[in-house]
N, C-alpha and C positions, 0 to 999 in steps of 0.2 A: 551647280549654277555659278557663270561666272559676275560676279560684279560690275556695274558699269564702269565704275572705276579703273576695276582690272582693263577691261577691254577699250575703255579708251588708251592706257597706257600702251597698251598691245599694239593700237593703229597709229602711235606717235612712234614707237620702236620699231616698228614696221616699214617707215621712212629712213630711216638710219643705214649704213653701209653693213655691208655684212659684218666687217669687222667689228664695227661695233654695236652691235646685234648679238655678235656672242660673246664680249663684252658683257653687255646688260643680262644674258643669260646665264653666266657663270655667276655673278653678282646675285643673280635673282635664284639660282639653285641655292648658291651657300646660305644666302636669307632662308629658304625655305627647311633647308636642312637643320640650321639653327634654330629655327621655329618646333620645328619637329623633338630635335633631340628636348628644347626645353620643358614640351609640350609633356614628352616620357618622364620626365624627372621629376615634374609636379603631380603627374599622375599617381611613381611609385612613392613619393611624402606621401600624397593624401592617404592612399591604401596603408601604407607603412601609421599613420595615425589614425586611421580607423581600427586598425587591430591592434591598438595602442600599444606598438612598437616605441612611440616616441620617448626622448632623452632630452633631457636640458643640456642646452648648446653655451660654445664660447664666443659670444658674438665677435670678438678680434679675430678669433681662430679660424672661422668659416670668412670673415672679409678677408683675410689672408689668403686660403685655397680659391677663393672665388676669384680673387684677383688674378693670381695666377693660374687658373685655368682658363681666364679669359686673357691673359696676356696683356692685364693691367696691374701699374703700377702707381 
């Protein structure tokens, strides 16, 4: 089911040039794809600490990789 929200946004993008239409579609793929990927990585934690796999972490060390896998600095 889509959202009204979604689907008003849909009939405001809908008015837009094609151009930028797939503009907001390319935008709106990588959002979702980021959604996604996140979505898997908190799944395999929780699993990974259900089977209590888990370790105590370095919290500088993970804002470090985190940074730079998202390409902040």
């Amino acid at each position: 089911m889509i959202s009204t929200v979604f689907t008003q946004a849909i009939a405001k993008a809908h008015e837009l040039t094609d151009a930028d239409q797939d503009r907001v579609g390319r935008n709106l793929n990588a959002y979702v794809e980021g959604l996604r990927c996140l979505r898997s990585d908190l799944d395999q934690g929780i699993k990974s600490l259900d089977a209590r796999l888990g370790k105590e972490l370095d919290i500088e060390e993970v804002i470090v990789r985190a940074n730079a896998r998202y390409d902040r600095a």
